[in-house]
N, C-alpha and C positions, 0 to 999 in steps of 0.2 A: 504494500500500500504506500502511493505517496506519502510523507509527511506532512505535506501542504497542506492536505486534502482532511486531516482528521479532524479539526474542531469545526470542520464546517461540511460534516456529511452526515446525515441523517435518515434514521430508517423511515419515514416517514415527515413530510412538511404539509399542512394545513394552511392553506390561504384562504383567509377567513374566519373571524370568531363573531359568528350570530348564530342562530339557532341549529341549521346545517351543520356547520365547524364545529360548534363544540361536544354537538350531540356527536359528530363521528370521533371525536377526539377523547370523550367518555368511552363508548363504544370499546375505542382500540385498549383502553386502558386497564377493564374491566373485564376483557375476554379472560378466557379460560388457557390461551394460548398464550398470551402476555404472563398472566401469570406462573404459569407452567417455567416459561423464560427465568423466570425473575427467581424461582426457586432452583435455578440450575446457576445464579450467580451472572444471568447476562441481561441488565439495562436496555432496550431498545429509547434509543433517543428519537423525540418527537417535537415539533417544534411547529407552535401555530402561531401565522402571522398574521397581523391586521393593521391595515391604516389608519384602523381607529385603535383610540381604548376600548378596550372589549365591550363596556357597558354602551359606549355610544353605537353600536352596529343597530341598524334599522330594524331588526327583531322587536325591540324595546317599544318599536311606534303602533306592535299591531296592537288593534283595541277590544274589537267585538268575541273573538273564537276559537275554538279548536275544535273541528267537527270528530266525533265518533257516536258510536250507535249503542251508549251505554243501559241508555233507556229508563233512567232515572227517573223522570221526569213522566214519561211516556211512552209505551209498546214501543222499541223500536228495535232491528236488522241489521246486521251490516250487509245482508245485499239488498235492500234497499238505500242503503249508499252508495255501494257500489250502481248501482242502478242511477242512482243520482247525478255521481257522478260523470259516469258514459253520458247521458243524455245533455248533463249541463253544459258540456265540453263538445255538444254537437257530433257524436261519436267518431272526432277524431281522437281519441282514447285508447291507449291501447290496453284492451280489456286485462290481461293479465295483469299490468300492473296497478291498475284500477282495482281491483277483486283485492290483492294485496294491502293494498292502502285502505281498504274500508273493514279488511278481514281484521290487521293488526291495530286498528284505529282504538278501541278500547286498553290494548296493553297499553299502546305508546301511552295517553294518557295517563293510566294508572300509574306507568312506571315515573312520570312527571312527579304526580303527586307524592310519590313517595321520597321524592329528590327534595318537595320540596316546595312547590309551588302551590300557593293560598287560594285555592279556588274558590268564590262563592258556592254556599253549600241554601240545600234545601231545610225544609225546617226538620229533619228528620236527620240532619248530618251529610247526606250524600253530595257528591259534585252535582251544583246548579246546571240545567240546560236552558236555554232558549232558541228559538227560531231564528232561523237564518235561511237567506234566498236561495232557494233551489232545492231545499233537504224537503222530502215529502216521507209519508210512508205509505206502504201498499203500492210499490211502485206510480208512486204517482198522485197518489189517488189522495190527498191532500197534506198539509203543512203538517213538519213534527218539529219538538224540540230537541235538538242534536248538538248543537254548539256550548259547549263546557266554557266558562269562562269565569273570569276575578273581575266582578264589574266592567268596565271597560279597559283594562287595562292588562288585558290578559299576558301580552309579549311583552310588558314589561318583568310579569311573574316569572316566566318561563326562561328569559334571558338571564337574570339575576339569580335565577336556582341554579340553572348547567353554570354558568360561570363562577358560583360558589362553588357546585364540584369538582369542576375542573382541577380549580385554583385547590381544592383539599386532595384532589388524587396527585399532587403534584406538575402538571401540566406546564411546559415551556413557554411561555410568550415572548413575541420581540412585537411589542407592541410600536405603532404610529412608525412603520415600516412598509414603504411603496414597494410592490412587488412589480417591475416593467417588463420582465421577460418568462413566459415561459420555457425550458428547454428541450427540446427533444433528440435523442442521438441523430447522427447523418442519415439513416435511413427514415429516419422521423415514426419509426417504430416503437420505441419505449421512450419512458422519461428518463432524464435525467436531471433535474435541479429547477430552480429560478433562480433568478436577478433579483435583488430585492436591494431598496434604498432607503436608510435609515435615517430618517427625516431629521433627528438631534442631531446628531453627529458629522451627516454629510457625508457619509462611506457606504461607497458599493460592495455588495458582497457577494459570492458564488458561493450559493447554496446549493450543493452536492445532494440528492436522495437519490433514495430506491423508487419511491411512491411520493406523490404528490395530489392533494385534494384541493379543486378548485371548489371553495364556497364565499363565493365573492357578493351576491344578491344581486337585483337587479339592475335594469338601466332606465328609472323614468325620466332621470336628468333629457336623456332627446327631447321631450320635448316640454316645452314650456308652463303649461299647466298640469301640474303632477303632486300627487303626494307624497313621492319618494325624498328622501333627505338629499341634500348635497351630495354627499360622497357615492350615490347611486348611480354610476356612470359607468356600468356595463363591461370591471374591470376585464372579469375573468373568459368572458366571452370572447372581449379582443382579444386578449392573450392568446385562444385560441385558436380564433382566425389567421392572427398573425404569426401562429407557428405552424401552419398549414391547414387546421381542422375545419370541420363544417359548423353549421349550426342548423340546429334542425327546429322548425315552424315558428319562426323570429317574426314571421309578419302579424302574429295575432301577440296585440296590447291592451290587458283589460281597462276600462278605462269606468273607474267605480263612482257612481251616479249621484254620490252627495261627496264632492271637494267644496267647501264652505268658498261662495262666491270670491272670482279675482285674486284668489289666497293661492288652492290647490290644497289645502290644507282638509285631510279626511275627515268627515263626520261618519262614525262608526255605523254601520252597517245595522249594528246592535239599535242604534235610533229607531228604526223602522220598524225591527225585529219585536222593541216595544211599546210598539205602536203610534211612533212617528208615521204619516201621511204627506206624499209630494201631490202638491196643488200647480195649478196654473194662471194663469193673471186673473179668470174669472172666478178663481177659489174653486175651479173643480179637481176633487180628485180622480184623477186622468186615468189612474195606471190602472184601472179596472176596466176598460176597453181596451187597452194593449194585451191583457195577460189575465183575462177571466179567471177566477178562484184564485191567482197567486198575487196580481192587486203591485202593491207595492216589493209584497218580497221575489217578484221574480227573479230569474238567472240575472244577473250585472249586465250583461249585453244586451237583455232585452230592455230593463230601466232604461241604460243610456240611451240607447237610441227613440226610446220613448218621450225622455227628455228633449232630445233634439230636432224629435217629429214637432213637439209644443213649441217650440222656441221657432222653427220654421213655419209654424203656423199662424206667428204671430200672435200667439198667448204667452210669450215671455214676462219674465219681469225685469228689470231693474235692479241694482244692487241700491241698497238706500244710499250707502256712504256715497254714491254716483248717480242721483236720481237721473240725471238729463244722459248718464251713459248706455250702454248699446243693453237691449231686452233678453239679453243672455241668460239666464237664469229662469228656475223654477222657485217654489216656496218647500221649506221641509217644515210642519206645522208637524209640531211638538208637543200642543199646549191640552191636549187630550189626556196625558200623559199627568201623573198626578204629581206635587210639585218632591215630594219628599221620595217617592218612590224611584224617579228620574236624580234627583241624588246620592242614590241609592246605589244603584244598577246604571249611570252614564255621567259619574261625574266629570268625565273628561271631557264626552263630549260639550256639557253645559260649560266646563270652563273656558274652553275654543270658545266656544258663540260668544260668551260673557268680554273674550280679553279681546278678540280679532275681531268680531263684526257689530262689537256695542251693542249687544240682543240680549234679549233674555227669555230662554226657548220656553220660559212657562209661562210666557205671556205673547212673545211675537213669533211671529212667521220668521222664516231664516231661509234666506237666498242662498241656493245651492247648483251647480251646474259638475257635469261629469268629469273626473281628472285622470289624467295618465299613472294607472297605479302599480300593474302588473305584469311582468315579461312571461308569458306562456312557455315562451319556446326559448331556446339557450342550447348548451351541452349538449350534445346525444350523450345519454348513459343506456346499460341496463338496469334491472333492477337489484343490481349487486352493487351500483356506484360507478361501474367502468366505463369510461370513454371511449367510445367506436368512431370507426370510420365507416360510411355507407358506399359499396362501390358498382352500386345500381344495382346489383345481385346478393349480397351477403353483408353484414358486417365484420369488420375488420379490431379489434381490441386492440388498444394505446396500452403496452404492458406497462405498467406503473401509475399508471393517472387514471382520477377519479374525476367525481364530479356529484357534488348533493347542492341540494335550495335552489332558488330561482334562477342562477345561475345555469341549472340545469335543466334536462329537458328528460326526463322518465317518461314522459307523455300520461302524465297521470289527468294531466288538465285538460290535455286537446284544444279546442278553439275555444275556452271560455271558464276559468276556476271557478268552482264555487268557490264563496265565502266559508272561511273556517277550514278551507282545504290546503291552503298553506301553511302553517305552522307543524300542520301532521304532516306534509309532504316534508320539511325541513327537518322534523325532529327523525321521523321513520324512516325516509330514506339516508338521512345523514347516519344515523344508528346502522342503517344496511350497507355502506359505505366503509364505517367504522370497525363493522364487522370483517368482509372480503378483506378489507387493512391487513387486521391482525394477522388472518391466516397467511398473507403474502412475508410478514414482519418475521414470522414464526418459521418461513420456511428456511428463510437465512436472515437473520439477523446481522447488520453490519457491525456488531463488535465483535462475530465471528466468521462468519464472511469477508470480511473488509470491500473494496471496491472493485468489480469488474476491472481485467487487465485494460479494456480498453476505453478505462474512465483514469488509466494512472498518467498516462503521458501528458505532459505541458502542451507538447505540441499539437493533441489532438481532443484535447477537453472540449466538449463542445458548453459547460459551464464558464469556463474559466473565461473560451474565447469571446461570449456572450457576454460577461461582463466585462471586459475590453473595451467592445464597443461600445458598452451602454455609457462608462466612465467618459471615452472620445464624444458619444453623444451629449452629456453634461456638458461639457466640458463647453463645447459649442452652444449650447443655453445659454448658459452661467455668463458666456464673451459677453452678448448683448449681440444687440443688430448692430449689422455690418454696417449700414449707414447712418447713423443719425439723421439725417433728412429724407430717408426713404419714406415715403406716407405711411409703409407700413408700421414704423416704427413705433408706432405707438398701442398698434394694435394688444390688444391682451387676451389671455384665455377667455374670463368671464365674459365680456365683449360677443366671442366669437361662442361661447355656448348659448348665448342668450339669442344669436342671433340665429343661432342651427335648431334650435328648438321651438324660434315662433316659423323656419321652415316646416319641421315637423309636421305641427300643429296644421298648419294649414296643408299639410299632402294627407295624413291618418292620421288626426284624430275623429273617433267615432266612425267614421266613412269616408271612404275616395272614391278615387274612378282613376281610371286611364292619364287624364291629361294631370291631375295633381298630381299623380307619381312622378311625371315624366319632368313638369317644372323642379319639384323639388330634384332630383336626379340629375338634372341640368347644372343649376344654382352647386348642389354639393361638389359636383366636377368641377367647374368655372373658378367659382368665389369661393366655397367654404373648405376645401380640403387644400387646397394653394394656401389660402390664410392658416390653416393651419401646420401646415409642415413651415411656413416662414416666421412661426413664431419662436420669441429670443424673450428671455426672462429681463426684468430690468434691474435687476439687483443680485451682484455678485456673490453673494456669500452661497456655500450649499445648504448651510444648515439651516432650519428653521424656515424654508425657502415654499414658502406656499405657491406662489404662483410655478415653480418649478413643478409639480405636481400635479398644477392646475392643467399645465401644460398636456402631460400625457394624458388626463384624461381627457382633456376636450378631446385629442386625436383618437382615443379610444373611441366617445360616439360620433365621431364623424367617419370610423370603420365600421361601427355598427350600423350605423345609418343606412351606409352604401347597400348593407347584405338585406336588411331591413325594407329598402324600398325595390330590389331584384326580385326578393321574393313575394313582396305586396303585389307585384309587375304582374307577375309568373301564375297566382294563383286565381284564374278566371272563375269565379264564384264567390258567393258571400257564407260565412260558415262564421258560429261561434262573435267571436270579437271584430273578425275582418268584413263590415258593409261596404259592399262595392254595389254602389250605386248603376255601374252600368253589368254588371252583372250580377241581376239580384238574388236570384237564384241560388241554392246550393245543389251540387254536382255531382254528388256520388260518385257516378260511372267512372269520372275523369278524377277526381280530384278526393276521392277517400283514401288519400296518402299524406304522407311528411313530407313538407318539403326540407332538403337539405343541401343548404348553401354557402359554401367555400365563398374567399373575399375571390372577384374578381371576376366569378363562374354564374352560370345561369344553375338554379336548383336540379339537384336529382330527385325522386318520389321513389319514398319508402312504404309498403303498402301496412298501413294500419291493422293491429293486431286485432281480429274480431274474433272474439272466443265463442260467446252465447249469446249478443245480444244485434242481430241485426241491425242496420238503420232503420230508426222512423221518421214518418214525415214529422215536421214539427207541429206542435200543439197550440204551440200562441206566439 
């Protein structure tokens, strides 16, 4: 083994600490194989890295749920979740992993609660349930209470428990460390490492593993009205793109039907669920012609665009803070809703209306319109965690790299998640992630193993020589612009996302067609990916260097963007989250597959796994 190589090679790296990351991270540490290790006197070193402090990763923002079929509350199935789920998701679904995630949705849970997490309880002790859009029972056949949740606040719960255990099973962080590079050897077959830059210090590092887990979360930063945090910019995805991988069903973005007006700021799903009502300018509530018996709690993509149908119809409202501004908005009437009980069960959301829009939901109407919340599609995994490649006939497995949470793509969502189904996909499948880990950790462990001969040479590191460049690439940041009078020189990250994102917005949000794609497509070729490769930090130092940072991510979604609007291009029908206006129709015959799109490639179709459940026509 080199010597170079030892303090920076590890049996395992986690990119990621939110609900995905750490649950895989518990996972590996817990197995039966780890500890097996550990009593033979051999350590596997593990090391999970985040841009953020653990507690600030976007897990912490969900509010309403975590769906499973415990039944506490009320008769319920896990396959009629599973049922749920296939249909919400437009049956681009792929059933086995679907069946999966509704079969294990009761452990996951439990095993939560034992970690740790303060659920609301009924009066009788057990975990609280309430309704949430799209969960029925009897296939169908009307609303049940499924979603487990701690008032509104439930991914704050669940963040702060795995990260409590983590941090007590011992668990490695290099926290508020930018990861820029995935690696992969020259055959681009297995992993070998990332790049990672550590934002105090200002030093690049080559980080050596076996295994590598991409749980990076989503990308709503593209577009401009979204409820994703800041740091939401699609790390782990680019990553892959630009190490050659696909991405599979990137064009469907959920876009969740109460972002609290002109903010993008969520109002929990949970509002509705207890019995919030969306009105339209003449105070009617609308959503019972869109989606008979399901009213307001239908699937997310039927709300949104029901919202959008009012607001085209010219039953919009106004935001108050802008009365003379554009009729964007709906009303979310709250005041049904009793005032101590809604304290009770949605303080967040009343504290939102109360600090951002000067409301007060047990008295006023609150302006609401649809925000960019959700990446459907990301990663191809299976449901082991592993990273394929599709080569229009089979899949292909990335030996060493993973892939759990939104970053991923299990296809457990299809074209449209329910609510309450993310948190289970993040916790379940990061845990099935964590698992496949161990046993690859267990097979050889690199304190006994040490590193592949053809990971020892200097000269053929494909780690070492990665971070090479990436240091020459700083390096040229950190200069500044070459001109000082060049117009662009002034240009900056924020700038240039604020402006890719009101692109966005106007090619997909809610619906496109044809010619919106093709504008924004145009605009990102021309002006937005030039301004972003021309961009130069304005302040020398590394350390501490925010816009340095700022920098890669913009160019991260302005990669994602590009694959983003190929495959919006590509897929002639409307399914799930993607309304295409000139194609309204959904496609079966043509188009009941995945698309999977490489940077630069027109998509390949992966044909969707149907186990038992036929398509049906849709029902509202």
């Amino acid at each position: 083994m080199s010597p170079k190589h030892i303090e920076d090679m590890y049996d395992a790296v986690i990119v990621g600490a939110g609900a995905a990351g750490l649950s895989a991270a518990l996972a590996v540490l817990r197995s039966a194989q780890i500890a097996r290790l550990r009593d033979e006197g051999v350590d596997p070193r593990i090391l999970v890295i985040s841009k953020l402090q653990p507690l600030r990763s976007h897990t912490g923002s969900a509010e309403g749920g975590i769906a499973a079929s415990l039944g506490n509350v009320e008769q319920d199935e896990w396959r009629w979740h599973y049922y749920d789920t296939v249909k919400g998701g437009d049956w681009l679904v792929d059933q086995d992993a679907a069946a999966l995630l509704a079969q294990y949705a009761p452990e996951t849970v439990i095993n939560l609660e034992r970690d740790g997490v303060a659920f609301s309880r009924t009066g009788d002790g057990h975990i609280a349930q309430r309704r949430f859009g799209g969960h029925t029972r009897d296939f169908g056949a009307e609303p049940v209470r499924r979603a487990a949740y701690a008032a509104d606040r439930v991914g704050h719960q669940i963040l702060h428990t795995l990260w409590q255990q983590c941090v007590g099973a011992g668990v490695e962080f290099a926290e508020e460390w930018h990861v820029t590079d995935l690696v992969l050897d020259s055959d681009g077959e297995r992993v070998a490492g990332v790049v990672a830059f550590d934002t105090h210090k200002g030093v690049t590092h080559a980080v050596h593993a076996r295994n590598v887990l991409l749980a990076t979360g989503g990308a709503g930063r593209l577009f401009h009205t979204t409820s994703n945090s800041w740091d939401l910019t699609g790390d782990g995805m680019a990553l892959a793109l630009t190490a050659g991988l696909q991405l599979e069903d990137i064009e469907f973005v959920q876009f969740h039907p109460t972002g609290l007006a002109h903010t993008g700021i969520l109002l929990s799903e949970a509002a509705r669920a207890e019995g919030g009502v969306l009105r339209n300018a003449d105070g009617e509530a609308f959503m019972e012609r869109y989606a008979p018996g399901h009213a307001d709690l239908a699937a997310r993509d039927v709300v949104s665009r029901s919202i959008r149908a009012e607001i085209d119809a010219g039953r919009g409202v106004a935001d108050p803070k802008d009365p003379d501004g554009p009729r964007d908005c709906v009303w979310l009437d709250m005041t049904g809703i009793d005032a101590d009980h809604m304290e009770a069960v949605l303080p967040q959301v009343s504290e939102t209306i109360r600090k951002y829009a000067g409301l007060d939901p047990v008295h006023d109407w609150v302006p609401v319109k649809p925000t960019a919340h959700y990446t459907m599609g990301g990663i191809p995994i299976g449901t082991d965690g592993v990273v394929y490649r599709w080569d229009g006939e089979e899949r292909h497995p990335v030996e060493g790299l993973f892939a759990a949470g939104e970053c991923s793509c299990v296809s457990v969502h299809g074209a449209n998640r329910l609510g309450g189904n993310s948190l289970l996909d993040a916790c379940l499948f990061g845990t099935q992630a964590g698992r496949t880990l161990a046993d690859r950790i267990a097979d050889a462990p690199v304190a006994v193993a040490g590193i592949d001969a053809d990971m020892t040479s200097d000269a053929d590191d494909p780690v070492d020589t990665a971070a090479a460049a990436r240091r020459d690439d700083i390096a040229a940041l950190l200069a500044g612009p070459a001109d000082a009078d060049d117009p662009d020189a002034d240009d900056n990250p924020y700038r240039l996302a604020a402006d890719l994102g009101a692109v966005m917005e106007q090619a997909l949000a809610v619906r496109c067609d044809a010619p919106s794609i093709a504008r924004a497509a145009d605009e990102l070729r021309d002006e937005l990916r030039p301004r972003a490769e021309r961009l130069r930090a304005h302040e020398s130092a590394p350390t501490f260097n925010q816009e340095l940072t700022a920098i890669w991510e913009v160019r991260h979604l302005v990669d994602l963007a590009g694959v983003m609007l190929a495959a919006s291009d590509a897929r002639h029908e409307s399914r799930g989250s993607l309304c295409r206006t000139d194609f309204p129709e959904r496609d079966d015959e043509r188009f009941l597959a995945h698309s999977m799109t490489a940077a630069g490639e027109e998509p390949l179709w992966q044909p969707v796994h149907i186990v038992d459940m036929p398509p049906q026509e849709r029902s509202y």
